[in-house]
VEXLUMVO-962863 format. One record per atom (N, C-alpha, C): residue in three letters; x, z, y. Coordinates in nm, 3 decimals. Last residue first. Layout:
N
<pt residuo="ALA" east="X" up="Z" north="Y"/>
...
END
This chain:
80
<pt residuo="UNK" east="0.484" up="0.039" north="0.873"/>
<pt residuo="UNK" east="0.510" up="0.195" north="0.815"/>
<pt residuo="UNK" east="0.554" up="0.186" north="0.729"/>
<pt residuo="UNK" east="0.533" up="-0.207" north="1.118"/>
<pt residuo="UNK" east="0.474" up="-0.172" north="0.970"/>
<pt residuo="UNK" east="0.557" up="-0.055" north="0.918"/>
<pt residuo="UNK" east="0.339" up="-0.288" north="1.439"/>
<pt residuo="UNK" east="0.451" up="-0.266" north="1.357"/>
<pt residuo="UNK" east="0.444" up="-0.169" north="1.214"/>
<pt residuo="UNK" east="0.252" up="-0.525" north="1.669"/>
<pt residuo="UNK" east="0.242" up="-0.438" north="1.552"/>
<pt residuo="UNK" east="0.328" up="-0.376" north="1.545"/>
<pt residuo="UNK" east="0.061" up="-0.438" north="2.065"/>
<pt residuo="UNK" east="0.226" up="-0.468" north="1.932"/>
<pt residuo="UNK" east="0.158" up="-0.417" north="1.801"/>
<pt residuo="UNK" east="-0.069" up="-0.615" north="2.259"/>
<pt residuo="UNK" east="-0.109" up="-0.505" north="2.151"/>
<pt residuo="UNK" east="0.015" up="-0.538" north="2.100"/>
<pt residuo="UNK" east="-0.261" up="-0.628" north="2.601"/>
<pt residuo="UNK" east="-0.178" up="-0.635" north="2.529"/>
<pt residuo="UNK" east="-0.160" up="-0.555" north="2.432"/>
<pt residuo="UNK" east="-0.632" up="-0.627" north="2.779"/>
<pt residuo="UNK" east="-0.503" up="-0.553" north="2.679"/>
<pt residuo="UNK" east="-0.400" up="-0.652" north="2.593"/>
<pt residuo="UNK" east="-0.770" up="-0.809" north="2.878"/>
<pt residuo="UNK" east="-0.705" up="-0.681" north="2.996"/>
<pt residuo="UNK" east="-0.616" up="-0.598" north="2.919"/>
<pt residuo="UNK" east="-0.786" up="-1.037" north="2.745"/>
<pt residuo="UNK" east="-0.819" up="-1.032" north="2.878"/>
<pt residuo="UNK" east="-0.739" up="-0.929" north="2.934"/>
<pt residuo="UNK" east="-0.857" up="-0.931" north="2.465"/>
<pt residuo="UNK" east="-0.705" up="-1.012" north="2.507"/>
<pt residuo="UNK" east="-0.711" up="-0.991" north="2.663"/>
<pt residuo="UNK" east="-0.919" up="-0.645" north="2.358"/>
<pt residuo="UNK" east="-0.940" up="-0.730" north="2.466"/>
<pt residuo="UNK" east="-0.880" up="-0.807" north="2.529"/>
<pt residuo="UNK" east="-0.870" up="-0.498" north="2.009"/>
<pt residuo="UNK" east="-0.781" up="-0.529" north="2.165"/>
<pt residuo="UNK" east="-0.867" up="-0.633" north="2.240"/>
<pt residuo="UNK" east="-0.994" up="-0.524" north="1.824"/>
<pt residuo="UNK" east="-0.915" up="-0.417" north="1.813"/>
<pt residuo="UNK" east="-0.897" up="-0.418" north="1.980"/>
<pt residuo="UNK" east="-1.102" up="-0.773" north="1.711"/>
<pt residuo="UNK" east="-1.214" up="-0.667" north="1.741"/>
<pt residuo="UNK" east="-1.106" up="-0.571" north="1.772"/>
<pt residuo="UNK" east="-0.919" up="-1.014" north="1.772"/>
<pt residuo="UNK" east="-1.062" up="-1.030" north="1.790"/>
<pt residuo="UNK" east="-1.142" up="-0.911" north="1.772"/>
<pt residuo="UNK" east="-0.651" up="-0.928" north="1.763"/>
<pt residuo="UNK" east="-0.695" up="-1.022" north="1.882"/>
<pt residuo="UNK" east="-0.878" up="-1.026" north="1.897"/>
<pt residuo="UNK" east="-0.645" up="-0.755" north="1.559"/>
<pt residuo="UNK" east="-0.635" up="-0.730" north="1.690"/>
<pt residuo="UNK" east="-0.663" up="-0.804" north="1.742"/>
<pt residuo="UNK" east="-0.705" up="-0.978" north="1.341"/>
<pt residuo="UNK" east="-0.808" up="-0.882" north="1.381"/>
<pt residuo="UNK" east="-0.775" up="-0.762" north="1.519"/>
<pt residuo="UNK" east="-0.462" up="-1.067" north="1.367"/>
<pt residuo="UNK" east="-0.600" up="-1.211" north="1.433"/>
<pt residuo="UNK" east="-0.703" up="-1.091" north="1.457"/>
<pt residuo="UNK" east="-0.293" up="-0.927" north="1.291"/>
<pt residuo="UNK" east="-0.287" up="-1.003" north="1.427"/>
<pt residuo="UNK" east="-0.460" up="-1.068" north="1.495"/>
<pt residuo="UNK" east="-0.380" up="-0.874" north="1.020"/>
<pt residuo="UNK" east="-0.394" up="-0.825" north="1.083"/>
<pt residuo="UNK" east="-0.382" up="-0.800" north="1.280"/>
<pt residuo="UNK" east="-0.310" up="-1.198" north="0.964"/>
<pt residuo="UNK" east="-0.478" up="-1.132" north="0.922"/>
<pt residuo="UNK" east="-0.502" up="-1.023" north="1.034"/>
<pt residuo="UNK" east="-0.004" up="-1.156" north="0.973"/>
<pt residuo="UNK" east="-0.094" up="-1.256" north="1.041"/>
<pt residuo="UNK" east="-0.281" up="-1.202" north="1.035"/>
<pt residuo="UNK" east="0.015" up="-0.975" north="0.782"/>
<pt residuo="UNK" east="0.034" up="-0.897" north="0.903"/>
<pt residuo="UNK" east="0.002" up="-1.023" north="1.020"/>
<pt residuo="UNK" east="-0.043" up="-1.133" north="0.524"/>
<pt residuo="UNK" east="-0.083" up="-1.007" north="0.570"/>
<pt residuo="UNK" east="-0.092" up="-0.969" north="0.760"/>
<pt residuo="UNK" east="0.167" up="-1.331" north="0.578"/>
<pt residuo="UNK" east="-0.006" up="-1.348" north="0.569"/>
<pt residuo="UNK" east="-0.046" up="-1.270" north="0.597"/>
<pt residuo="UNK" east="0.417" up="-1.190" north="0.564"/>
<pt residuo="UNK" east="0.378" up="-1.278" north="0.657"/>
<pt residuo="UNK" east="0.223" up="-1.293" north="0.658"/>
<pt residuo="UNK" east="0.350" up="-0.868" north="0.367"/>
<pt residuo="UNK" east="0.406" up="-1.016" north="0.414"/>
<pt residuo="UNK" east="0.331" up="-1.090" north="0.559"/>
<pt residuo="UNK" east="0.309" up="-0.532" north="0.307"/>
<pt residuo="UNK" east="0.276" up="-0.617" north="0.454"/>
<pt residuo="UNK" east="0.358" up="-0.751" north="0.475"/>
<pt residuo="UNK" east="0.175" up="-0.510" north="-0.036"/>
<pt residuo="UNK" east="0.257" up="-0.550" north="0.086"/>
<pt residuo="UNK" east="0.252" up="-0.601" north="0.163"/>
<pt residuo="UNK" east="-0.097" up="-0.393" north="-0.147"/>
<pt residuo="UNK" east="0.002" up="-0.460" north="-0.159"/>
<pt residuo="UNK" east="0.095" up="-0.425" north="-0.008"/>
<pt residuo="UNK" east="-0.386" up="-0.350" north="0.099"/>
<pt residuo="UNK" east="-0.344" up="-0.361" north="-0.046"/>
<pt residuo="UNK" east="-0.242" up="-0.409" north="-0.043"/>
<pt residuo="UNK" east="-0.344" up="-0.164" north="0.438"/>
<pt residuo="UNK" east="-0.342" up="-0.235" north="0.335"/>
<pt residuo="UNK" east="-0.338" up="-0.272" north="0.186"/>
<pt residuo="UNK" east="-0.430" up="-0.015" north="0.665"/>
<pt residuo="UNK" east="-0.367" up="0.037" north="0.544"/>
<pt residuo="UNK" east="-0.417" up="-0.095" north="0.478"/>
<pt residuo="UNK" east="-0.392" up="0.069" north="1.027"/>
<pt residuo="UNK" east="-0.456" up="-0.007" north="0.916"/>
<pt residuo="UNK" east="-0.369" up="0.004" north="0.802"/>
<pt residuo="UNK" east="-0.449" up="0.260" north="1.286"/>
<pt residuo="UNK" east="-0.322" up="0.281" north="1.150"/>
<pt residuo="UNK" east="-0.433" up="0.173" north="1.044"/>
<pt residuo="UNK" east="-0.428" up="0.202" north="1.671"/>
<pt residuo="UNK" east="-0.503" up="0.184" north="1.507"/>
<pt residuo="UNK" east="-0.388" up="0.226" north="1.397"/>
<pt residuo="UNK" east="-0.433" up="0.329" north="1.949"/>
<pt residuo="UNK" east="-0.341" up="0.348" north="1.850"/>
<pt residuo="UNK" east="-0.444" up="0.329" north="1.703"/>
<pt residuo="UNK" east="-0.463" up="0.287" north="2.333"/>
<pt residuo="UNK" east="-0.475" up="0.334" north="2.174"/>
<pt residuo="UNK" east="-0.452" up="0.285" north="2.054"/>
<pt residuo="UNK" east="-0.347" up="0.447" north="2.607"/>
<pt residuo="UNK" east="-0.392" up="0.326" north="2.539"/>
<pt residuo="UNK" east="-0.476" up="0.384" north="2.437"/>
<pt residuo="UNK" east="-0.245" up="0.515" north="2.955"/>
<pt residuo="UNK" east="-0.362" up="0.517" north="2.847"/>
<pt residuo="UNK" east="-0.324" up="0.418" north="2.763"/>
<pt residuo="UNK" east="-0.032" up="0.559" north="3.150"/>
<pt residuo="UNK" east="-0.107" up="0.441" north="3.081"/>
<pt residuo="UNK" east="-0.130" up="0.511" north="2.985"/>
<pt residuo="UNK" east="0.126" up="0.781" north="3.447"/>
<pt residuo="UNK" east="0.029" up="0.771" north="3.280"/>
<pt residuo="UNK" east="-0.030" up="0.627" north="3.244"/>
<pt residuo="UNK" east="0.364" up="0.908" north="3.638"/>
<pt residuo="UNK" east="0.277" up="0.792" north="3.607"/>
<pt residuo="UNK" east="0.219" up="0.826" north="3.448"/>
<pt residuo="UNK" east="0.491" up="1.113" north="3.730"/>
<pt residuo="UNK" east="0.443" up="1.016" north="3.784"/>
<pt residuo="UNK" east="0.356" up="0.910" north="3.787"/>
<pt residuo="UNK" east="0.583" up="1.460" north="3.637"/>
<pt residuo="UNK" east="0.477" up="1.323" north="3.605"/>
<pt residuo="UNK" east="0.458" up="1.261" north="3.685"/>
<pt residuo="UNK" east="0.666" up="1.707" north="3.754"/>
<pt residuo="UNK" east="0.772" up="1.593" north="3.756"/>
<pt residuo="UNK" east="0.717" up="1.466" north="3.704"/>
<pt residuo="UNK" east="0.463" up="1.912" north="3.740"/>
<pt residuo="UNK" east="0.489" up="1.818" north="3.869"/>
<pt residuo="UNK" east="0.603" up="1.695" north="3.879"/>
<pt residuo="UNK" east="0.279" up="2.037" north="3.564"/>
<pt residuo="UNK" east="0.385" up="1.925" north="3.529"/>
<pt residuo="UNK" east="0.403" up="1.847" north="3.631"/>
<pt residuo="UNK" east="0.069" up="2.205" north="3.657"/>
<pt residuo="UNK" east="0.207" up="2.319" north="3.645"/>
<pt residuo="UNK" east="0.311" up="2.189" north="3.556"/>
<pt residuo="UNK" east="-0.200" up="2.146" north="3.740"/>
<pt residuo="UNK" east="-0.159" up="2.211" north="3.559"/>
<pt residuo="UNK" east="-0.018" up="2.260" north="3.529"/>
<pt residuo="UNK" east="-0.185" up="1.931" north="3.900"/>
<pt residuo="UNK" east="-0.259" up="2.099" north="3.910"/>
<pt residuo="UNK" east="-0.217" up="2.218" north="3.785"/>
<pt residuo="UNK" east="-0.025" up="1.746" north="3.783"/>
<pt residuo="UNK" east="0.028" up="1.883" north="3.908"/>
<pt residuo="UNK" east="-0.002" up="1.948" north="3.917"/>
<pt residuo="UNK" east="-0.245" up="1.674" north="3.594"/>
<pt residuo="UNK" east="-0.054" up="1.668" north="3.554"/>
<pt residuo="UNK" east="-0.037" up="1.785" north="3.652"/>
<pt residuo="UNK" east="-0.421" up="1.553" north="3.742"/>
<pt residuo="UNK" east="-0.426" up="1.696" north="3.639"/>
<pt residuo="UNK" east="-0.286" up="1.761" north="3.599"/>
<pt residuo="UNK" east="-0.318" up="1.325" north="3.792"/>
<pt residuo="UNK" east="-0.371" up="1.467" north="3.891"/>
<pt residuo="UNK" east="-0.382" up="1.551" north="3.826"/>
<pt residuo="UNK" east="-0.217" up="1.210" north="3.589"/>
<pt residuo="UNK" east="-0.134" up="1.199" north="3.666"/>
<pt residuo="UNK" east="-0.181" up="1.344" north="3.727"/>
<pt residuo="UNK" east="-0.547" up="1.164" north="3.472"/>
<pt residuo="UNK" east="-0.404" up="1.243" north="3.374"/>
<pt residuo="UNK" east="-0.287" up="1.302" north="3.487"/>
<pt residuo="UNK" east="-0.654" up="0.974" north="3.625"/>
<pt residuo="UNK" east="-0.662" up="1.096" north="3.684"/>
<pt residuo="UNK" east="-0.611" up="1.213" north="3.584"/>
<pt residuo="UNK" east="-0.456" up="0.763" north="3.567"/>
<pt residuo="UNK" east="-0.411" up="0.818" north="3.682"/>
<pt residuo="UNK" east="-0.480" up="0.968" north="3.721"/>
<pt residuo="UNK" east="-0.548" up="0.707" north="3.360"/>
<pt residuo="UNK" east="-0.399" up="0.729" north="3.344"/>
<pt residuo="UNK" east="-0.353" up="0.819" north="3.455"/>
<pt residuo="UNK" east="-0.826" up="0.634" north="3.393"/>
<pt residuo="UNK" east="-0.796" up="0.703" north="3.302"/>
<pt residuo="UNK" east="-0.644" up="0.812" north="3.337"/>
<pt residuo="UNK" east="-0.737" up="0.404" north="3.545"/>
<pt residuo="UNK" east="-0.838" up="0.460" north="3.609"/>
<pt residuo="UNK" east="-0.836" up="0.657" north="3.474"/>
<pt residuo="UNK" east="-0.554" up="0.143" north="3.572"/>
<pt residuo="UNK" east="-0.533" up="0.267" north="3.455"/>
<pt residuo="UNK" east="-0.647" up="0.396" north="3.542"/>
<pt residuo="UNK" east="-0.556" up="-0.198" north="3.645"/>
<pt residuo="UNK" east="-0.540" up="-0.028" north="3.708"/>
<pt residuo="UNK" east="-0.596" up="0.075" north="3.600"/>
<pt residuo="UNK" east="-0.350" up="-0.426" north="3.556"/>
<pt residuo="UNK" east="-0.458" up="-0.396" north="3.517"/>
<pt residuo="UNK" east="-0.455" up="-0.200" north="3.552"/>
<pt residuo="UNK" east="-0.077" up="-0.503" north="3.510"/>
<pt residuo="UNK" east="-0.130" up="-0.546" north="3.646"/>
<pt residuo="UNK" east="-0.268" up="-0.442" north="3.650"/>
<pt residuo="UNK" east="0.002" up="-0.463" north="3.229"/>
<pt residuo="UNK" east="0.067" up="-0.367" north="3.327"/>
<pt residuo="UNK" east="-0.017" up="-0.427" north="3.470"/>
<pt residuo="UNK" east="-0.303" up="-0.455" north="3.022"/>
<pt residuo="UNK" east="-0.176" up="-0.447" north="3.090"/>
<pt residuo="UNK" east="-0.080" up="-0.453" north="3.185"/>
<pt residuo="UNK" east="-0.348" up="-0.133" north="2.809"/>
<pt residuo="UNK" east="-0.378" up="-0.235" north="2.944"/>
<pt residuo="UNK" east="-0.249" up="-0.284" north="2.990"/>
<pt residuo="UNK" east="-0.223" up="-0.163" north="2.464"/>
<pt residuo="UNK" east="-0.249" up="-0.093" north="2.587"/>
<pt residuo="UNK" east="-0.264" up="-0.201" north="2.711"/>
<pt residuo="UNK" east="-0.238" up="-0.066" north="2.153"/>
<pt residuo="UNK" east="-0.290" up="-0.129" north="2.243"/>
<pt residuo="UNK" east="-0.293" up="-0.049" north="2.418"/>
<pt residuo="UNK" east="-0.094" up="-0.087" north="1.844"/>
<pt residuo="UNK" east="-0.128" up="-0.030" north="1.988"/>
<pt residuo="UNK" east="-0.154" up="-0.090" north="2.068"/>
<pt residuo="UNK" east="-0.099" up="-0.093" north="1.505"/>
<pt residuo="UNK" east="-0.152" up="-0.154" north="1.583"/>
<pt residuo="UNK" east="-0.176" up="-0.085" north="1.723"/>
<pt residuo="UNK" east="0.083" up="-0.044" north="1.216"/>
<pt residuo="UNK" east="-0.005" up="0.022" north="1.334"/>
<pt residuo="UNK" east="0.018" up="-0.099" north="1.444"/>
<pt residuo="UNK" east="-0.013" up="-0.088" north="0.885"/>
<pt residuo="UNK" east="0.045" up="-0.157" north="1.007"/>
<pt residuo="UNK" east="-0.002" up="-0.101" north="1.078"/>
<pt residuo="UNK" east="0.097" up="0.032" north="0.546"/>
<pt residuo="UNK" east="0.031" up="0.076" north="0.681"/>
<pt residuo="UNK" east="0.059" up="-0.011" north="0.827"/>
<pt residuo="UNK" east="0.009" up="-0.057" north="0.225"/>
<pt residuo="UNK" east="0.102" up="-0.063" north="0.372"/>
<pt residuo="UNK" east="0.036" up="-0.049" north="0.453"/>
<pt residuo="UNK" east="0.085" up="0.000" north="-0.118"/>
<pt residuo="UNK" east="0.000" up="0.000" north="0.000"/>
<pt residuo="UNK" east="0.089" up="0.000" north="0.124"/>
END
C-alpha cells in the first residue's frame, strides 16, 4: 500500500483572509515575531500496490478535479 499526500495551498497572489486573521491572533496571544500565515490543506490518499507513474498520474488528475481549485489553488504531491 502507498500513501500520496496531496497539499494544497492558495496561491501566492490570492489574499489569505484566514492566514491573516491567524497573523492577529498571533500578537494578541504572546507570538509577536509572526508575520505572515497561508492556510492550506493537506489530503493523505492510500493506495493499492505501489505509487508508479499511473498511479500518482490518477492521483494528479483527482487533485486537479475534486481536491484543489485550479483557479485559486496550487497543489504538490509527494509519496510516503
Amino acid at each position: 500500500m502507498a500513501r500520496v499526500i496531496v497539499d494544497v495551498m492558495l496561491k501566492p497572489e490570492i489574499l489569505d483572509p484566514q492566514g491573516q486573521a491567524i497573523v492577529g491572533a498571533c500578537g494578541r496571544l504572546g507570538f509577536p515575531g509572526v508575520t505572515q500565515v497561508r492556510q492550506g490543506k493537506r489530503f493523505e490518499v492510500e493506495l493499492e500496490g505501489e505509487a508508479d507513474e499511473a498511479k500518482l498520474a490518477e492521483v494528479r488528475k483527482l487533485a486537479e478535479t475534486l481536491l484543489a481549485n485550479p483557479v485559486i489553488e496550487d497543489f504538490t504531491l509527494r509519496v510516503e
